[in-house]
N, CA, C and O atoms as CSV, one atom per row, in Angstrom:
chain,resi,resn,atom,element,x,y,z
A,1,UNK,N,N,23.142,-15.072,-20.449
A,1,UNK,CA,C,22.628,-14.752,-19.127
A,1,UNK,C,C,22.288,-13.263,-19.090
A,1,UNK,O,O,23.026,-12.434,-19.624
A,2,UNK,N,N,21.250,-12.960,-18.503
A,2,UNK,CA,C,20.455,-11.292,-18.421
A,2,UNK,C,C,21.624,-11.054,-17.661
A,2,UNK,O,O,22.427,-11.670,-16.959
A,3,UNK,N,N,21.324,-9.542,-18.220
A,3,UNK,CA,C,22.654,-8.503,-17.035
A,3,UNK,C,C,20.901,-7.598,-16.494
A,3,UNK,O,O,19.774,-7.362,-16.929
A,4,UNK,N,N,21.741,-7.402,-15.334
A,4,UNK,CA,C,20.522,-6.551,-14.215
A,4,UNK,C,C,21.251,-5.437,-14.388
A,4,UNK,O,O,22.453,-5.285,-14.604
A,5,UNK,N,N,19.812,-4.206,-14.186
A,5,UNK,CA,C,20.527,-2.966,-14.202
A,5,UNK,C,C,20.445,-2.991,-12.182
A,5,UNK,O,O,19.769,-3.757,-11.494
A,6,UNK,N,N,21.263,-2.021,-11.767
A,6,UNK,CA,C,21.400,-1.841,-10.213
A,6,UNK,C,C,21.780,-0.337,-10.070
A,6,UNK,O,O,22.806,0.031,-9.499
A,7,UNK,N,N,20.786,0.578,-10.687
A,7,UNK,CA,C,21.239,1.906,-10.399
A,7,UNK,C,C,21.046,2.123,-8.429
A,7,UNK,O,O,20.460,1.592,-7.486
A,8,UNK,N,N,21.961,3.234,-8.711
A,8,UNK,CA,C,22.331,4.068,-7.038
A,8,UNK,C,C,21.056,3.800,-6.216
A,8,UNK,O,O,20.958,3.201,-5.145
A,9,UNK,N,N,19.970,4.467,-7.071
A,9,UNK,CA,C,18.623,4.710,-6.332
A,9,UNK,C,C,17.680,3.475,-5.764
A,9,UNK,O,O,16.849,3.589,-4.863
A,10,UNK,N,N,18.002,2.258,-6.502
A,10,UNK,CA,C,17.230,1.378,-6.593
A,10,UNK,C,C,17.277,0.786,-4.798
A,10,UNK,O,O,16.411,-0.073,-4.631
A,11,UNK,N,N,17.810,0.981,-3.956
A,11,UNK,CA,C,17.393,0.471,-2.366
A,11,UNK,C,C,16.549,1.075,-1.926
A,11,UNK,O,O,15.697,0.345,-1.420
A,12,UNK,N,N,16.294,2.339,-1.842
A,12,UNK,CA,C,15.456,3.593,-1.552
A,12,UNK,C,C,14.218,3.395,-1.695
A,12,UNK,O,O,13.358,3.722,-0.878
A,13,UNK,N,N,14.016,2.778,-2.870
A,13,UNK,CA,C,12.599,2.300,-4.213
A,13,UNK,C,C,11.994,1.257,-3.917
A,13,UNK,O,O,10.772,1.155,-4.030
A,14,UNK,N,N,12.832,0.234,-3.451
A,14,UNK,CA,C,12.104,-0.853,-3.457
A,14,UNK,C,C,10.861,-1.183,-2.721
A,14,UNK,O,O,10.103,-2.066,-3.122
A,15,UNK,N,N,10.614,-0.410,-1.531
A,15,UNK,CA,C,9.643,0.029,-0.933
A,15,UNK,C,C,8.203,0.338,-1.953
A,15,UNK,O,O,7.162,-0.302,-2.096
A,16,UNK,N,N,8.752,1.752,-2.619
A,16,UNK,CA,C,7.858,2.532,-3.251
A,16,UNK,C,C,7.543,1.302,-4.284
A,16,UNK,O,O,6.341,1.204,-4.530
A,17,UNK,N,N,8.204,0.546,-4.800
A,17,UNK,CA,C,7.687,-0.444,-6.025
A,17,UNK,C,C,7.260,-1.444,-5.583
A,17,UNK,O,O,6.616,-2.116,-6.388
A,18,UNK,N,N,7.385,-1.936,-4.335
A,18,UNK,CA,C,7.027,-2.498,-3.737
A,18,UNK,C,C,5.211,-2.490,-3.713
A,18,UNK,O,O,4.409,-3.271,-4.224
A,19,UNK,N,N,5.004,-1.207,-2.856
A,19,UNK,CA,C,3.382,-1.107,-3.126
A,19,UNK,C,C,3.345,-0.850,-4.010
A,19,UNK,O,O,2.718,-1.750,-4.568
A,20,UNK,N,N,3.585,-0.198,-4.644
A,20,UNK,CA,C,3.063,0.565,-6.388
A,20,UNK,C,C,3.172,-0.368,-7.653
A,20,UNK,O,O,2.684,-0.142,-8.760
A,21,UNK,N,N,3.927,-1.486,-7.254
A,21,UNK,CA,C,3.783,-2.641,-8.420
A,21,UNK,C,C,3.135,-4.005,-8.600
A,21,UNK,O,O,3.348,-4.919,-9.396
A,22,UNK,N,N,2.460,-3.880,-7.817
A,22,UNK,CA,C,1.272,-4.703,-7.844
A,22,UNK,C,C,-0.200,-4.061,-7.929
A,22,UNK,O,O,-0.737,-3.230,-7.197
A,23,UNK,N,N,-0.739,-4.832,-9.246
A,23,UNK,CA,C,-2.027,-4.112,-9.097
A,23,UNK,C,C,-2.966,-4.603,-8.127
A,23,UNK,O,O,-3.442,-3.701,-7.438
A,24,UNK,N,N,-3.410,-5.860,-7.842
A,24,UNK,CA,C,-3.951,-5.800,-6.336
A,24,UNK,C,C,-3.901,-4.446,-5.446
A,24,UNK,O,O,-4.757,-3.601,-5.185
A,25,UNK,N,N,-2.569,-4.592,-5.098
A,25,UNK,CA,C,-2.353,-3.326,-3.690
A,25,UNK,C,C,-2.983,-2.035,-4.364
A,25,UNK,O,O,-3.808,-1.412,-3.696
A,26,UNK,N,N,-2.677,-1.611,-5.564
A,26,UNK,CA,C,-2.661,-0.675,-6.379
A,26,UNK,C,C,-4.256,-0.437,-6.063
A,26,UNK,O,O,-4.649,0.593,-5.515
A,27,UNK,N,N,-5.188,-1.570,-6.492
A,27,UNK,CA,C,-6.470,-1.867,-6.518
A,27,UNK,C,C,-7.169,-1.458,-4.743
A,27,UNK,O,O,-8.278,-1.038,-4.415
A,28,UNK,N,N,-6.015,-1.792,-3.960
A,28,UNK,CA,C,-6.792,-1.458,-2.907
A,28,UNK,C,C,-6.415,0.078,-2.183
A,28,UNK,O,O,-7.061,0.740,-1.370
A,29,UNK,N,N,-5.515,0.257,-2.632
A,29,UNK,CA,C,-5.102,2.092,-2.494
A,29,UNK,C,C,-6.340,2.694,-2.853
A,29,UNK,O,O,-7.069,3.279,-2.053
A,30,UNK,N,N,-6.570,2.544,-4.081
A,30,UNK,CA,C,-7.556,3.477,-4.578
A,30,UNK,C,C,-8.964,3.258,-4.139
A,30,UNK,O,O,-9.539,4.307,-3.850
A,31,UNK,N,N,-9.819,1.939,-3.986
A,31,UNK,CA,C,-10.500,1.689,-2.968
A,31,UNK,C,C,-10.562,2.585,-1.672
A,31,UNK,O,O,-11.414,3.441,-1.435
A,32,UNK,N,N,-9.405,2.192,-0.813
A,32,UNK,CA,C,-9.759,3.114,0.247
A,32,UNK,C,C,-9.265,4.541,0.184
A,32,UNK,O,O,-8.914,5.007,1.268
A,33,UNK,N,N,-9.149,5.500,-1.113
A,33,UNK,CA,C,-8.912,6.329,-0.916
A,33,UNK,C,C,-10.534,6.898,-1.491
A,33,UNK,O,O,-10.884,8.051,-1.238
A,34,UNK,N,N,-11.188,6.208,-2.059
A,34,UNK,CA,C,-11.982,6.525,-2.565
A,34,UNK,C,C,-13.426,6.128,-1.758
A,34,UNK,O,O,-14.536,6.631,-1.926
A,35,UNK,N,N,-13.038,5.103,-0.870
A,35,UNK,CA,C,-14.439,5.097,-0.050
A,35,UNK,C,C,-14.292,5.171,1.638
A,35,UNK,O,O,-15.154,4.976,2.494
A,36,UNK,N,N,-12.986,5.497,1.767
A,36,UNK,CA,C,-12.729,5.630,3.176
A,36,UNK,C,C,-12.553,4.503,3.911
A,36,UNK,O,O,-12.553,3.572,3.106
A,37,UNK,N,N,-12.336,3.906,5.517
A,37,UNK,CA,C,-11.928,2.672,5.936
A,37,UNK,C,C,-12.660,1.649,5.580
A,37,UNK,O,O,-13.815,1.609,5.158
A,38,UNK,N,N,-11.718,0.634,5.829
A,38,UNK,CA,C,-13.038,-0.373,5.265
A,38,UNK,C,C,-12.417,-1.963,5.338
A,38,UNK,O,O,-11.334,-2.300,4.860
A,39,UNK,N,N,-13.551,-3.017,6.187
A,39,UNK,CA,C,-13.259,-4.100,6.422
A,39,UNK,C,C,-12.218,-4.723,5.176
A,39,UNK,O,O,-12.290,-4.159,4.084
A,40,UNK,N,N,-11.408,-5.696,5.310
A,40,UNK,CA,C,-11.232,-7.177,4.924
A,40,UNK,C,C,-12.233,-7.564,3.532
A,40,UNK,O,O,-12.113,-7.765,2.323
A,41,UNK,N,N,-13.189,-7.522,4.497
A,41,UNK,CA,C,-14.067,-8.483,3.576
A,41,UNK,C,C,-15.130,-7.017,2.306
A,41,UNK,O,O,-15.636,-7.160,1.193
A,42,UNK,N,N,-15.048,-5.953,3.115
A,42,UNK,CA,C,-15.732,-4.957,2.003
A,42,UNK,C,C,-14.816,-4.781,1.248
A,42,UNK,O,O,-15.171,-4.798,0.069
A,43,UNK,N,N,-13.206,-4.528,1.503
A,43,UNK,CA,C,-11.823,-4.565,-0.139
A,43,UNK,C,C,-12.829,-5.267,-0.896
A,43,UNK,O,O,-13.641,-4.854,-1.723
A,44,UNK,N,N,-12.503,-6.919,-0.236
A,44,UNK,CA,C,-12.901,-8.000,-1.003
A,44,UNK,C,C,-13.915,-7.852,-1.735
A,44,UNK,O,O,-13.606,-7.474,-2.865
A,45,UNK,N,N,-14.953,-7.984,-1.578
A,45,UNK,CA,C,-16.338,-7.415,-2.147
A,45,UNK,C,C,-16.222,-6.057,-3.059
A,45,UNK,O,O,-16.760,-5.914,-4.157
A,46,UNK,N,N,-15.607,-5.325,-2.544
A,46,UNK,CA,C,-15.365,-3.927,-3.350
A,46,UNK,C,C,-14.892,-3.978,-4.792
A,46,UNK,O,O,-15.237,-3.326,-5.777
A,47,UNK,N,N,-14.057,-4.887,-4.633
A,47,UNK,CA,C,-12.707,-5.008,-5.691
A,47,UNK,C,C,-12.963,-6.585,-6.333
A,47,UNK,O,O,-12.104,-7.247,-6.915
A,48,UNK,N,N,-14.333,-6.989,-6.075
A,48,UNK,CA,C,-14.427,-8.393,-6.700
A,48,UNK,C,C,-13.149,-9.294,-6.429
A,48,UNK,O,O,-12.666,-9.765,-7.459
A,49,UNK,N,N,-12.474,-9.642,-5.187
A,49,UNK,CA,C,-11.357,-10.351,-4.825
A,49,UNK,C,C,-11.454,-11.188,-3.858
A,49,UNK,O,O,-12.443,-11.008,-3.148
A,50,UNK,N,N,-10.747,-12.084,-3.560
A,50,UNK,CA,C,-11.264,-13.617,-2.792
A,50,UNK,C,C,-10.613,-12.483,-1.278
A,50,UNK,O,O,-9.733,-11.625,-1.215
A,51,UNK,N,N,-11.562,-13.046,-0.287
A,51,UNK,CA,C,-11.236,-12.083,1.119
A,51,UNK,C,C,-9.188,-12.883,1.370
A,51,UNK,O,O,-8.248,-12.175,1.731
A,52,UNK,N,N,-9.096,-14.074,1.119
A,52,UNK,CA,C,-7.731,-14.435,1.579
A,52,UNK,C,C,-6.919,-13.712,0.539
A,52,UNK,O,O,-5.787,-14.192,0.589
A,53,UNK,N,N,-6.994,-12.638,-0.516
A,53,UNK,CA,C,-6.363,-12.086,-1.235
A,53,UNK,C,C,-6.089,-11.001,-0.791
A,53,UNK,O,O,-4.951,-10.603,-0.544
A,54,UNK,N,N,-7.664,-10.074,-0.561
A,54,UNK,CA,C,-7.275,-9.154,0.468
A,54,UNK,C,C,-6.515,-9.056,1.685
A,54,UNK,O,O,-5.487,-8.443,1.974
A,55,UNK,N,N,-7.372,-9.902,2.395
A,55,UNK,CA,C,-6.074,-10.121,3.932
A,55,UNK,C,C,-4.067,-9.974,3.547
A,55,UNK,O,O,-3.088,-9.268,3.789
A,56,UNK,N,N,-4.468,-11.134,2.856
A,56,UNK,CA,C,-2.229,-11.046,2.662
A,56,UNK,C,C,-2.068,-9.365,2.156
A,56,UNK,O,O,-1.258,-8.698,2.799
A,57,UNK,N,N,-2.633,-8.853,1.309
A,57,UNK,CA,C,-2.426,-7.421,0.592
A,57,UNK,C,C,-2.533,-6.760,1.511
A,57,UNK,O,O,-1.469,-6.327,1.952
A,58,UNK,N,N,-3.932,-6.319,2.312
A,58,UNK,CA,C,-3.590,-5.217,3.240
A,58,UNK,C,C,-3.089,-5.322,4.537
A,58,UNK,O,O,-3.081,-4.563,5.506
A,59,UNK,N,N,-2.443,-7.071,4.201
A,59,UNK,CA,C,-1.371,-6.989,5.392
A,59,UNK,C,C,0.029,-6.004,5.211
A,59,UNK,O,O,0.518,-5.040,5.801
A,60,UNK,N,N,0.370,-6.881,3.991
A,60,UNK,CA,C,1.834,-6.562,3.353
A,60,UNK,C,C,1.734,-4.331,3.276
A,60,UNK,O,O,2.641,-3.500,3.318
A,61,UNK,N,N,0.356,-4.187,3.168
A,61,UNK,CA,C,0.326,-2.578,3.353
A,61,UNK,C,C,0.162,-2.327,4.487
A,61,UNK,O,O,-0.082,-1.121,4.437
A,62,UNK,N,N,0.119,-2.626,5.557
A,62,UNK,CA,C,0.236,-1.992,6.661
A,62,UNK,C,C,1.625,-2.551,7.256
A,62,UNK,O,O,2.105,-2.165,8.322
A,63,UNK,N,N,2.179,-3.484,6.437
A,63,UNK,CA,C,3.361,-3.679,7.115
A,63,UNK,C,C,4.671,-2.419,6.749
A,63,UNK,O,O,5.660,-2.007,7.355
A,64,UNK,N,N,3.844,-2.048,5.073
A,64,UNK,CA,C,4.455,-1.191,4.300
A,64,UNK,C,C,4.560,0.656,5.124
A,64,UNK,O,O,5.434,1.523,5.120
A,65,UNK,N,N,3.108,0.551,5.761
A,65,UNK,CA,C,3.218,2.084,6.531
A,65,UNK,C,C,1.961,2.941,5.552
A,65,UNK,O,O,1.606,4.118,5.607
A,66,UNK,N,N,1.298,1.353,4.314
A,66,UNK,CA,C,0.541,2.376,4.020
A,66,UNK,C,C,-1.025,2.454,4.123
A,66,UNK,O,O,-1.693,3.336,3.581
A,67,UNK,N,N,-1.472,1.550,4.791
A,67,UNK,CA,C,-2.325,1.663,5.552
A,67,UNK,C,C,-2.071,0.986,6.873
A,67,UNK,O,O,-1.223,0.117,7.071
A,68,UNK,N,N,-3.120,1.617,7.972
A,68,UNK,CA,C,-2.887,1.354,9.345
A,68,UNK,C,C,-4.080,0.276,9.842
A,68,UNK,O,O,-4.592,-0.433,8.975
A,69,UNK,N,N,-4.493,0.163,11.152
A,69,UNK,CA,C,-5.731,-0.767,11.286
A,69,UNK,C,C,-6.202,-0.369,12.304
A,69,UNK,O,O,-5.397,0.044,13.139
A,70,UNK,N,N,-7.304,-0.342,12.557
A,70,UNK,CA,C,-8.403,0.458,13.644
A,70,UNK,C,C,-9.435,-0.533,14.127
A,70,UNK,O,O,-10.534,-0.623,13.580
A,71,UNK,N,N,-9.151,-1.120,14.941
A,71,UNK,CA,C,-8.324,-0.981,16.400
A,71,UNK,C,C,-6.950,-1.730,16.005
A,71,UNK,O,O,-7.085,-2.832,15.473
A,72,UNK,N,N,-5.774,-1.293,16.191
A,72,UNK,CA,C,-4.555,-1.499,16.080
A,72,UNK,C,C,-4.344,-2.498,16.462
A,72,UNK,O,O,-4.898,-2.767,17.528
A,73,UNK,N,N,-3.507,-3.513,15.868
A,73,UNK,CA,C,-3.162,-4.967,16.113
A,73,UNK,C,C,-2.342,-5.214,17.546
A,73,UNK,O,O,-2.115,-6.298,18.085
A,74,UNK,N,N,-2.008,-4.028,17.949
A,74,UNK,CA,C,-1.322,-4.302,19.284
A,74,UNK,C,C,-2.502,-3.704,20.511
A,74,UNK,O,O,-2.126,-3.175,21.557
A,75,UNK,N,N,-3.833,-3.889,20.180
A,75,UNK,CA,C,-4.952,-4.087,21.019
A,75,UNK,C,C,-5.306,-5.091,21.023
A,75,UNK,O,O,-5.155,-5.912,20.119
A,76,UNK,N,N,-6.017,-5.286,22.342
A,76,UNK,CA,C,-6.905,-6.634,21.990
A,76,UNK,C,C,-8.113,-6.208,21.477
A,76,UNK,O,O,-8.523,-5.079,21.748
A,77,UNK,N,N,-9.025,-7.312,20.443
A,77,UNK,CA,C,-10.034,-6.935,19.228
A,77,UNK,C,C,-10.970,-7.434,19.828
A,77,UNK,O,O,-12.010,-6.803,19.637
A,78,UNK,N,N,-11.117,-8.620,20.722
A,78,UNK,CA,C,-12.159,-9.387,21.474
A,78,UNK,C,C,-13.240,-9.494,20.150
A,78,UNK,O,O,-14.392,-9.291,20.536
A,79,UNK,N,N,-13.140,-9.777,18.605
A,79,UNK,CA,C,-13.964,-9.979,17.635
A,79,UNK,C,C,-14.279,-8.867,16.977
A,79,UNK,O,O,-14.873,-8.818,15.900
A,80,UNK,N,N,-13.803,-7.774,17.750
A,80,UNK,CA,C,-14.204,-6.424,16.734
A,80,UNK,C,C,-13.752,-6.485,15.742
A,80,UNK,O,O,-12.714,-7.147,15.732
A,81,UNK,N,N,-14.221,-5.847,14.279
A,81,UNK,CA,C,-13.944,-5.967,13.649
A,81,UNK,C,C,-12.747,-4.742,12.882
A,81,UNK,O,O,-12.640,-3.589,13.297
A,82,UNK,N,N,-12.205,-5.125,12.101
A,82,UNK,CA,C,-10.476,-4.690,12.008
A,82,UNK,C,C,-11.462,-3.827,10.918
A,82,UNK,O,O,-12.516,-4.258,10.452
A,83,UNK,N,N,-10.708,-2.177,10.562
A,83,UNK,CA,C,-11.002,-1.457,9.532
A,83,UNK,C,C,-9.775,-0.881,9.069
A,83,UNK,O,O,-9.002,-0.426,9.912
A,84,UNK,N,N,-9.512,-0.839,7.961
A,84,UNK,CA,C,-8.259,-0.554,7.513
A,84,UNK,C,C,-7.902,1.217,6.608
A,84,UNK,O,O,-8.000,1.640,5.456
A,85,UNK,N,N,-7.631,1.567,7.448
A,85,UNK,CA,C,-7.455,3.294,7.073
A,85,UNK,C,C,-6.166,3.303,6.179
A,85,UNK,O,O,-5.205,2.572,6.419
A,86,UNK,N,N,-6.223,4.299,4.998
A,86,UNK,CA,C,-5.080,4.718,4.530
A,86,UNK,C,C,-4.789,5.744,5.118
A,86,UNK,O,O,-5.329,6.643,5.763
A,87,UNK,N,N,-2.977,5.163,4.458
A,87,UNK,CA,C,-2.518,6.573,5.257
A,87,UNK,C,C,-1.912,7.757,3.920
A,87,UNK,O,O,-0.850,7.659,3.306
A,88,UNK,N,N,-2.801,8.654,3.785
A,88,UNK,CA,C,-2.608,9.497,2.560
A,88,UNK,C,C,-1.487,9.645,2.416
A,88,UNK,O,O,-0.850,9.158,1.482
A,89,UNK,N,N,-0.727,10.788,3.875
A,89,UNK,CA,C,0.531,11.210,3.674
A,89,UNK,C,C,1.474,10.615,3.087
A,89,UNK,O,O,2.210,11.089,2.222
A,90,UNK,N,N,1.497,9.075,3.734
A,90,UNK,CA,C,2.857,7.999,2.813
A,90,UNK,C,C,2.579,8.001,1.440
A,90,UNK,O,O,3.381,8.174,0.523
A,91,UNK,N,N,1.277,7.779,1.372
A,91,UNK,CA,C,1.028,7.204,0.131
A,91,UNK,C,C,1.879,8.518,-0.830
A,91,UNK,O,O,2.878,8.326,-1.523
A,92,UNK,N,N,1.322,9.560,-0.678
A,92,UNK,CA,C,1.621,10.749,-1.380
A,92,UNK,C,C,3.772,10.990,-1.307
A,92,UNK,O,O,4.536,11.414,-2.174
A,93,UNK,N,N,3.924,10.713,-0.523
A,93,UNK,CA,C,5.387,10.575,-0.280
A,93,UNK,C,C,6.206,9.870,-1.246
A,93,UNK,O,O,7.322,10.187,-1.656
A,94,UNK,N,N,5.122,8.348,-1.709
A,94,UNK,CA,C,6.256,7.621,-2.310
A,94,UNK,C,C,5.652,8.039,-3.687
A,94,UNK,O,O,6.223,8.054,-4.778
A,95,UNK,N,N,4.692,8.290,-3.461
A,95,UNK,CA,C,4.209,8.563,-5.261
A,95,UNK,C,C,4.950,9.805,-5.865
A,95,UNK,O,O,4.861,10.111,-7.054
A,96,UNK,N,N,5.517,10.332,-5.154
A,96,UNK,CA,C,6.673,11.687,-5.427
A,96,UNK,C,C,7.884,10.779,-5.576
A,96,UNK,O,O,8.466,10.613,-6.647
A,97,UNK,N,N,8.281,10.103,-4.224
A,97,UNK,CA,C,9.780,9.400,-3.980
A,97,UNK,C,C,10.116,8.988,-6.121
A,97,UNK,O,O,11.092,9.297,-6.805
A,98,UNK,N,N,8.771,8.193,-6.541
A,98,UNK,CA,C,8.774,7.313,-7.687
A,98,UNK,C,C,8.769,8.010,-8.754
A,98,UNK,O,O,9.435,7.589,-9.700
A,99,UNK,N,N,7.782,9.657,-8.939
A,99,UNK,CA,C,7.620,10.612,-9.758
A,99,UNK,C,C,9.492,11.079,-10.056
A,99,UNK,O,O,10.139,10.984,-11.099
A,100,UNK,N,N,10.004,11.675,-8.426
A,100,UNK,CA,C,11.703,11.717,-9.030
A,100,UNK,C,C,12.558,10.711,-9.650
A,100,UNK,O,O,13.403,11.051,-10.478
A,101,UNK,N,N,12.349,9.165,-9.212
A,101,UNK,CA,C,13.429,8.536,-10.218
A,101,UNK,C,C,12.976,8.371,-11.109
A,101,UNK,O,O,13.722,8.136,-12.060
A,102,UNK,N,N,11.708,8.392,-11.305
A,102,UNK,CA,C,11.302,8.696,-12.963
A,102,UNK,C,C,11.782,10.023,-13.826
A,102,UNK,O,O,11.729,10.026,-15.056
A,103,UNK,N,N,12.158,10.915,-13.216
A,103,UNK,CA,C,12.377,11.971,-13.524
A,103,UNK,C,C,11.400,12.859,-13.922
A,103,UNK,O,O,11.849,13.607,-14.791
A,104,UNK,N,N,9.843,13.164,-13.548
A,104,UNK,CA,C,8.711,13.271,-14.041
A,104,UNK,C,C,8.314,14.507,-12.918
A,104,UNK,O,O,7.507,15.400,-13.174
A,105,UNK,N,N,8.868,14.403,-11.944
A,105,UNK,CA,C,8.917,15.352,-10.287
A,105,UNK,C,C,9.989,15.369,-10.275
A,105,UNK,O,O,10.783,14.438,-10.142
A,106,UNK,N,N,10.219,16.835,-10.465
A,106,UNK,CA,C,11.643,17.574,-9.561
A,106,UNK,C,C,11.910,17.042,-8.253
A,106,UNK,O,O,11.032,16.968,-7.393
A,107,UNK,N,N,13.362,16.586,-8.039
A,107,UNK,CA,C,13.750,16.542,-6.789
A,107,UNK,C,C,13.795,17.141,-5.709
A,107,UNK,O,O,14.331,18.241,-5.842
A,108,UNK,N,N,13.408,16.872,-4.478
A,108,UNK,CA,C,13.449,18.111,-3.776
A,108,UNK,C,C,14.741,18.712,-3.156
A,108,UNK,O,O,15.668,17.934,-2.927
A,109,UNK,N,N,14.852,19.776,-2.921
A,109,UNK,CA,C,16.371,20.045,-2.848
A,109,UNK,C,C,16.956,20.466,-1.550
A,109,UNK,O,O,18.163,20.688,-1.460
């Protein structure tokens, strides 16, 4: 039977590996960091991906904090259409959070 490793850090992380370990999500980070907001269906198209692939992904990222949605899901949309903004700052947060338990980025102190 596998033994699991369970270091200290690993609750903290799961977040950060969370988005960062899937290449999908991975796929759509860089997308919208690289072309700015952008429908559902342009990910999809962008990233050659079925639109119901996108949807669950940049759900699970905005559930994550790392992208947001414009007009915000706690509006009413009356059919408008949803655009999905990253949010740099997090993003940049956990990509440090992940750089320290890698040991690759100094901790901050």
């Amino acid at each position: 039977m596998p033994r699991y490793a369970h270091p200290k850090t690993t609750a903290h992380l799961e977040p950060v590996i969370s988005a960062f370990g899937n290449l999908t999500r991975v796929a759509i980070i860089g997308f919208l960091a690289q072309n700015g907001p952008a429908t559902r269906g342009e990910v999809a198209a962008g990233l050659n991906i079925g639109v119901a692939t996108a949807k669950h992904n940049l759900q699970l990222l905005t559930e994550a904090g790392i992208t947001s949605q414009d007009p915000p899901a706690t509006e009413e949309r009356n059919g408008m259409r949803v655009q999905y903004l990253l949010e740099r700052e997090e993003v940049l947060r956990r990509y440090k959070m992940l750089g320290e338990a890698l040991g690759v980025v100094p901790e901050a102190g």
